[in-house]
Z-matrix of the N, CA and C atoms (Angstrom, degrees):
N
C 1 1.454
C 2 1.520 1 107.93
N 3 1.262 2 121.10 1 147.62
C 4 1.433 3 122.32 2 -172.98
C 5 1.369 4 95.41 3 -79.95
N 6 1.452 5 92.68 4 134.52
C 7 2.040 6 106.29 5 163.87
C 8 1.383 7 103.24 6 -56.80
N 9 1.380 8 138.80 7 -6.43
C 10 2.006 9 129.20 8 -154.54
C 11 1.642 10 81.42 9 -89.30
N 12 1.836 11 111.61 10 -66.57
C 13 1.376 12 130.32 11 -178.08
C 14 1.599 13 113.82 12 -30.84
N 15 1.026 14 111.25 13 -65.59
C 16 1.593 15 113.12 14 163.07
C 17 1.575 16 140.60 15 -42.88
N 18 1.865 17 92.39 16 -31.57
C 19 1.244 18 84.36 17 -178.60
C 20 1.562 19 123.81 18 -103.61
N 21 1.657 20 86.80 19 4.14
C 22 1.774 21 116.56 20 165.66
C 23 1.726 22 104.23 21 -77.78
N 24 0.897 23 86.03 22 -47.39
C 25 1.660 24 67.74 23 -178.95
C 26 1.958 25 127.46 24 -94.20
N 27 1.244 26 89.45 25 9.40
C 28 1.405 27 84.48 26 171.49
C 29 1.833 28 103.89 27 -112.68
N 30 1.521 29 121.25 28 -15.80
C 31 1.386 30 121.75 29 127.20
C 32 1.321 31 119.06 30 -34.03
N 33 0.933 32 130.68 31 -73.17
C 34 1.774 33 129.17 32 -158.60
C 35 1.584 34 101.86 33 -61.36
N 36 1.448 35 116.64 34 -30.30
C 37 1.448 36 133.83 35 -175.47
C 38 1.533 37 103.52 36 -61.50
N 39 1.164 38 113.34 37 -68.22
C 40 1.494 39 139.64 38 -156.95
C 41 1.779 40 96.15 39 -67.65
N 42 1.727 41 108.49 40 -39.50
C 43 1.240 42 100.82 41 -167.30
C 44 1.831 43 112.77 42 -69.90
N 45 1.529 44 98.09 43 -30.08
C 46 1.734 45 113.31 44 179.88
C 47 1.269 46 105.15 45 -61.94
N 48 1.557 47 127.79 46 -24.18
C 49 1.974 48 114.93 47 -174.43
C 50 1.587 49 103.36 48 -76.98
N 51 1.155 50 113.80 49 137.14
C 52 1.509 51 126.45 50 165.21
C 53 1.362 52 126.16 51 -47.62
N 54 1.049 53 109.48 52 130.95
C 55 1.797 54 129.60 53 -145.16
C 56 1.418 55 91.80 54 -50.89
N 57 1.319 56 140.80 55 -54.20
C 58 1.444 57 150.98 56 158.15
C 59 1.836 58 102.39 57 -7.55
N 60 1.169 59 119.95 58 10.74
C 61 1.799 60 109.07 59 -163.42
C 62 1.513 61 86.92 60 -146.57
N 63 1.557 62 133.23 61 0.70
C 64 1.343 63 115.71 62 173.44
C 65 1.263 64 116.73 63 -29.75
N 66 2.003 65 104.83 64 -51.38
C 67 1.463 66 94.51 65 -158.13
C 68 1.344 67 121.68 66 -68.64
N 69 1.306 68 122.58 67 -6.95
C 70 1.439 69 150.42 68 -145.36
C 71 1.542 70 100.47 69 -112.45
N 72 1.506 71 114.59 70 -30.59
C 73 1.708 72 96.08 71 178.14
C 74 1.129 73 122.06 72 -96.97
N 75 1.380 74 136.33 73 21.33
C 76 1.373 75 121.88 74 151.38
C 77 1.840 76 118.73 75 -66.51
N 78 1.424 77 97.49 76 -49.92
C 79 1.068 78 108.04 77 -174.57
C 80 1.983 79 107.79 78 -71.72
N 81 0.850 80 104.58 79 -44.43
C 82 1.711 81 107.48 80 -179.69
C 83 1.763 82 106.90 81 -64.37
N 84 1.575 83 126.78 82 -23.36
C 85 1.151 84 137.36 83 163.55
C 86 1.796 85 118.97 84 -63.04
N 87 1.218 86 91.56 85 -42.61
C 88 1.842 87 107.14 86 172.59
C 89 1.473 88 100.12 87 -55.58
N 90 2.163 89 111.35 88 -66.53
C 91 1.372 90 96.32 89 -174.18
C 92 1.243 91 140.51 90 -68.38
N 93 1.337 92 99.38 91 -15.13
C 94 1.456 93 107.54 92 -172.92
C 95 1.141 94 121.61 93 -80.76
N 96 1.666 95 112.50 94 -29.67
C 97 1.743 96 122.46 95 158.87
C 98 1.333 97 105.73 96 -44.11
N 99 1.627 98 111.20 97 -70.10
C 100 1.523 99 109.77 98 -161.15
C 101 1.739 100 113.24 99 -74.22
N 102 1.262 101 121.66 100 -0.23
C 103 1.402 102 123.08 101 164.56
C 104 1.551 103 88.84 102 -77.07
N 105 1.521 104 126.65 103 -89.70
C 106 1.151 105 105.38 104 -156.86
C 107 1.224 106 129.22 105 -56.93
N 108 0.928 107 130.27 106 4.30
C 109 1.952 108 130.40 107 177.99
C 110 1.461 109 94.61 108 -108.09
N 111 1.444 110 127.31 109 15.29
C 112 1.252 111 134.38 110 172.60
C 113 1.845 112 99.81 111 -91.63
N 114 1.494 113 108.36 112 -65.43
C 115 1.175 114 130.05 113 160.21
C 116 1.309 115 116.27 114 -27.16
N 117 1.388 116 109.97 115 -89.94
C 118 1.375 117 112.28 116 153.76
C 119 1.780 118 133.77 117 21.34
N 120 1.439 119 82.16 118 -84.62
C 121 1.501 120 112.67 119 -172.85
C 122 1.554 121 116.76 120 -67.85
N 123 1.584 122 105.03 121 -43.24
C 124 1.535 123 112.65 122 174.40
C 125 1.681 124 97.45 123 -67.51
N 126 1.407 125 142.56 124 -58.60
C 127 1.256 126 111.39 125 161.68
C 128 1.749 127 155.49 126 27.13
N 129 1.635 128 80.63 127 -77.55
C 130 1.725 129 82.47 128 -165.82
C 131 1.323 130 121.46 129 78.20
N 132 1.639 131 104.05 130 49.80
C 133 1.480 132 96.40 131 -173.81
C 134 1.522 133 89.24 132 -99.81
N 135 1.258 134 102.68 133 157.00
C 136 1.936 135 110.00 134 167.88
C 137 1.402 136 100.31 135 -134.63
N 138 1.775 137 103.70 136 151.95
C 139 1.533 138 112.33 137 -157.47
C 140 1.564 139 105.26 138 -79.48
N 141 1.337 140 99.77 139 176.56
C 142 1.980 141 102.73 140 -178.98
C 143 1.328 142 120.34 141 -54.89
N 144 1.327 143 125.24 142 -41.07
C 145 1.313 144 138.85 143 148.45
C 146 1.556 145 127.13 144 -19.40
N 147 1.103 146 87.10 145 -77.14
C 148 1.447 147 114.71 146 179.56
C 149 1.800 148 104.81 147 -39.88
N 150 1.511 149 112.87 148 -41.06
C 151 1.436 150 134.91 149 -139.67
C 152 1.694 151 77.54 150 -92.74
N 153 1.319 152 108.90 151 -60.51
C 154 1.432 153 109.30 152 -165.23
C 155 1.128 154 127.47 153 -88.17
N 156 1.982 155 120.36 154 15.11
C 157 1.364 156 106.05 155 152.97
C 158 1.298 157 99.31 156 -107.95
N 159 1.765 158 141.34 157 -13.52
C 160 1.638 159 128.01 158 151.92
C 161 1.728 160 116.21 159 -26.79
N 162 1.584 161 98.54 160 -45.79
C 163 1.587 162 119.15 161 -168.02
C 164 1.604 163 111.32 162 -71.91
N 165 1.795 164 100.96 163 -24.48
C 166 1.381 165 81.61 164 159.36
C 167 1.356 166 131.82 165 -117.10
N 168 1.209 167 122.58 166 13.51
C 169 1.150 168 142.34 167 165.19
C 170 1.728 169 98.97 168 -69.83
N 171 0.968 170 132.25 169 -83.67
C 172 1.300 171 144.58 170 165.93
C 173 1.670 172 113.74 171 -6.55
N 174 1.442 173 107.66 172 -49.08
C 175 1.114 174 118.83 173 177.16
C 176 1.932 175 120.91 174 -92.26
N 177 1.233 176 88.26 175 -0.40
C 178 1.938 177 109.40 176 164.27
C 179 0.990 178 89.08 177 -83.81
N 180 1.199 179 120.03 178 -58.48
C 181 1.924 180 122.81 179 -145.65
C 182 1.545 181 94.24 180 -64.58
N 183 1.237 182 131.12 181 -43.36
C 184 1.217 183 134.78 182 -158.22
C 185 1.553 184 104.31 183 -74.46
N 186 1.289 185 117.31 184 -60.77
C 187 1.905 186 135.36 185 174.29
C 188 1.912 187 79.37 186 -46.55
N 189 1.188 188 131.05 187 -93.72
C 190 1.090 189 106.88 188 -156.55
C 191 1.496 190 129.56 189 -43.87
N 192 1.436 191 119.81 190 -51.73
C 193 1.279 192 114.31 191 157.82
C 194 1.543 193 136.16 192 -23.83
N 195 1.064 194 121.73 193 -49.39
C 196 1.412 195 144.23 194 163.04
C 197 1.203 196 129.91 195 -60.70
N 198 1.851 197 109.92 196 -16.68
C 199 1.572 198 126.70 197 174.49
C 200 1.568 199 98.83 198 -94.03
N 201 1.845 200 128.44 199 -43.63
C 202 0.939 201 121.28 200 -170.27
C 203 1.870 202 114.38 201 -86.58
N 204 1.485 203 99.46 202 3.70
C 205 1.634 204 104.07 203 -172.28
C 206 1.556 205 92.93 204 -88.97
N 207 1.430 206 117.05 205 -40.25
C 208 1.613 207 127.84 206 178.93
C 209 1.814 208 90.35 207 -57.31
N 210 0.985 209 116.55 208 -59.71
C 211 1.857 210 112.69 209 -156.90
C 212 1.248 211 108.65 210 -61.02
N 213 1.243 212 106.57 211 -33.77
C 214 1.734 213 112.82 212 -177.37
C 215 1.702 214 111.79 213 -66.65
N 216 1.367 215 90.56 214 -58.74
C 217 1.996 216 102.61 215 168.54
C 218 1.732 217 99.05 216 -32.81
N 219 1.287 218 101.85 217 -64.46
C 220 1.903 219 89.23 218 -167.00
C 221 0.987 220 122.22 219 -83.56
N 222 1.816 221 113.74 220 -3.29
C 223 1.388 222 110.68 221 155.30
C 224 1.845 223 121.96 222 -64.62
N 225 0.973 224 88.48 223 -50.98
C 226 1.777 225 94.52 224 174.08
C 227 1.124 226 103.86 225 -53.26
N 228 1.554 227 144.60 226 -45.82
C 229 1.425 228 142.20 227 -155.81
C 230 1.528 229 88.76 228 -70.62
N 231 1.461 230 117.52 229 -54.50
C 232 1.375 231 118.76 230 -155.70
C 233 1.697 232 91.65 231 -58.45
N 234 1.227 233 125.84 232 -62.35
C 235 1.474 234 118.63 233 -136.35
C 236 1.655 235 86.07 234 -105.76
N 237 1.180 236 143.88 235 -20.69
C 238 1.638 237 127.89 236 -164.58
C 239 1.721 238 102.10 237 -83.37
N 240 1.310 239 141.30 238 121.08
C 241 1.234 240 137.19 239 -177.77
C 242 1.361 241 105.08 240 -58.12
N 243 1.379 242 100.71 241 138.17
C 244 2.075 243 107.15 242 163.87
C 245 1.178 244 107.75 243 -47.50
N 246 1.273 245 117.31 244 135.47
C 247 1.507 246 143.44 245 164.94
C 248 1.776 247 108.39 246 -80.61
């Protein structure tokens, strides 16, 4: 996860507590970053990238599958005697 994303949203967080917590959001900004990139991390998230060359591999794997499921069919036709 990008460190920018995180530190937007634990900004947007910090900015919603009532002004009464200034003294309190530096330090509550620290934890709350490193909780959520704690979170985060236990996850298993993988980036968009990552997602979309699995996605196209996946989608090779499949086109090929589908060429050798066809070859096999007319292999059997060729060599299995009519029933």
């Amino acid at each position: 996860m990008d460190p920018k994303h995180l530190d937007d949203l634990a900004r947007s967080f910090m900015d919603s507590l009532p002004k009464g917590f200034q003294t309190l959001q530096a330090d509550a900004g620290k934890n709350l970053h490193s909780t959520l990139q704690a979170a985060l991390a236990r996850m298993n998230l993988v980036s968009r990238e990552e997602f979309d060359v699995q996605a196209a591999v996946l989608r090779r794997t499949r086109e090929k599958l589908d060429r050798l499921e066809k070859q096999l069919a007319e292999l059997e036709r060729q060599v299995l005697p009519k029933q």
